[in-house]
N, C-alpha and C positions, 0 to 999 in steps of 0.2 A: 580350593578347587584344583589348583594348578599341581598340590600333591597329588590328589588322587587320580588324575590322570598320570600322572611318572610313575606311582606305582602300578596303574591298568597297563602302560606303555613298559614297564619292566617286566610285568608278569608277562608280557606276549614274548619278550627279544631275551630276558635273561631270569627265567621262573627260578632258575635251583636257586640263584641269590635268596631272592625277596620269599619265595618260600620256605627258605631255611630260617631265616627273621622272624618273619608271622608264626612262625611256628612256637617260637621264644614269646614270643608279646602277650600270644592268651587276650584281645582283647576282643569280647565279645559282640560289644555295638559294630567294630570295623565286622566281625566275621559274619553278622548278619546282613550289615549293608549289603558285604560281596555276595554272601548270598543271593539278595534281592536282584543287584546286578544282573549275577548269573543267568537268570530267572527271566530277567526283563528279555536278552539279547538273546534267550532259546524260546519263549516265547513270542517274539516279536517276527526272526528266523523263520520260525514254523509257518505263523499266520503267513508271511508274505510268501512263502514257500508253497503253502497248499491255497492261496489264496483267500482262503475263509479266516478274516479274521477275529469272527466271535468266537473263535480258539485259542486267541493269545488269556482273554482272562482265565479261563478253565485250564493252561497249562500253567499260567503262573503260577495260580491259587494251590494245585495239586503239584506242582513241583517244588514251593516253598514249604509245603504243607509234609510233603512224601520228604524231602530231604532232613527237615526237622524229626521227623520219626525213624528214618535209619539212622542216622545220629544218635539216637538214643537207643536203639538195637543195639548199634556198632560199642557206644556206651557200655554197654551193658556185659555183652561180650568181653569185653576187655577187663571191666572191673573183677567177672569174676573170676578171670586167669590172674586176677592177681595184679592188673598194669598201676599204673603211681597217676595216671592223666587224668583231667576232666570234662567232661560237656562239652564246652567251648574248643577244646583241644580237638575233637572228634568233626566240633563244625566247619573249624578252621581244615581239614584237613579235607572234608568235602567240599571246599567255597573255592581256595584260590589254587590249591592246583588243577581247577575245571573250569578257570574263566577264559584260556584258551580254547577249550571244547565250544563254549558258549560264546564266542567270541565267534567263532570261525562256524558258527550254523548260521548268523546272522550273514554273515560276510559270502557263506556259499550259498545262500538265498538271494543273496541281489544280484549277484552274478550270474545264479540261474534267469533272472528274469528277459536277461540279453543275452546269455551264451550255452544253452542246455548242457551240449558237450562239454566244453571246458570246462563247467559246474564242478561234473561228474568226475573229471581226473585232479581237479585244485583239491575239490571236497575230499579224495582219497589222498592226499597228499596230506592237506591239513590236520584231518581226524586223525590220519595216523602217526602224527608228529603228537599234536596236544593229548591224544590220551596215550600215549607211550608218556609224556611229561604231567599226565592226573594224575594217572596210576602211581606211576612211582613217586611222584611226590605225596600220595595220599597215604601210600606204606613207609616214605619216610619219616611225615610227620606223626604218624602213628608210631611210630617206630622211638623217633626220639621224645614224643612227651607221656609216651607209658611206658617208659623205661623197658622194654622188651627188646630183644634181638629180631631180626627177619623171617627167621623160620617162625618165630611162636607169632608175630603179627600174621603169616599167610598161612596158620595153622586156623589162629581166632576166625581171621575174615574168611577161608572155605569152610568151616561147621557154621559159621552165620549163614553162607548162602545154601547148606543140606538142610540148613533147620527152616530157612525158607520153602525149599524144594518139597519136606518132607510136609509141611502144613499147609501146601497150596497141595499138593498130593492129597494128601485124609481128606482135606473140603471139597477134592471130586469128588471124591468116594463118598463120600454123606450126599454130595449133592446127585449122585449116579445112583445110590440104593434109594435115594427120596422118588425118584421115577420110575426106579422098576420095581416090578413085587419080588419078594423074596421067595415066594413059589417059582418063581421064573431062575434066578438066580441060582437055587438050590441043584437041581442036577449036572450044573456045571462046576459046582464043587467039591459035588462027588464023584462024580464022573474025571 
């Protein structure tokens, strides 16, 4: 126990270390723990944040759930540009450079509870520290365990979010001509 807190307490004060490590290790039981972690502390965050919290299982459940499926998007992406990495490389790379983001919603949730104000400029402090140090540790461990350079890893990850954009786009569109007739729609196409 007393490790995994020095590693929780290094990923907060010194992530490029221990991120640069984890990224070498590939071991999958540690990347799903943090996962779970993760999960727990933005979860937890939230409930006490919006107060309701029969929202902590519902985000846990759909953020362990949604983070295991971009993972395998993110996977997928990569394999077919060609990267040398695996599965595990991909989760490791969403887990521990976001356990400051997850970290610091928990931490700006209690402080809302007694200080609204100062919430509001800690929480712009924090977020913009730990996802400046997700981000870039998530393209750099992508970076070094699929053997790719920078530009092709931030080529991979923007066509994965157009291919997103573009398939929640068409599912309006099916779900928009499902409600209108297409006698309706037709003179605005021609016209």
């Amino acid at each position: 126990m007393p490790t995994i807190l020095q590693k929780l307490k290094q990923l907060l004060l010194a992530p490029h270390e221990i991120i640069a490590r984890k990224a070498k290790t590939r071991n999958r039981n540690e990347a799903i723990a943090m996962l779970t972690i993760n999960w727990i502390l933005i979860a937890t965050g939230v409930a006490i944040f919006s107060q309701n919290y029969y929202l902590a299982p519902a985000i846990l459940v759909l953020g362990i759930v949604g983070t295991l499926i971009a993972a395998f998007y993110i996977y997928l992406a990569f394999t077919v540009m060609g990267g040398k990495g695996d599965y595990t490389s991909v989760l490791i790379s969403l887990t521990y450079p976001f356990f400051g983001v997850a970290f610091s919603t928990l931490v700006i949730s209690l402080i809302y509870l007694g200080l609204e104000t100062a919430s509001f400029f800690i929480g712009v402090i924090l977020f913009t520290l730990y996802f400046t140090v997700g981000l870039t540790g998530m393209f750099r461990v992508l970076k070094e365990n699929f053997k790719m350079d920078l530009v092709t890893v931030w080529i991979v990850i923007s066509l994965l979010l157009l291919a997103i954009f573009i398939s929640f786009y068409k599912i309006a569109i099916i779900y928009a001509l499902k409600t209108v007739s297409i006698s309706e729609v037709i003179p605005y196409l021609i016209g």
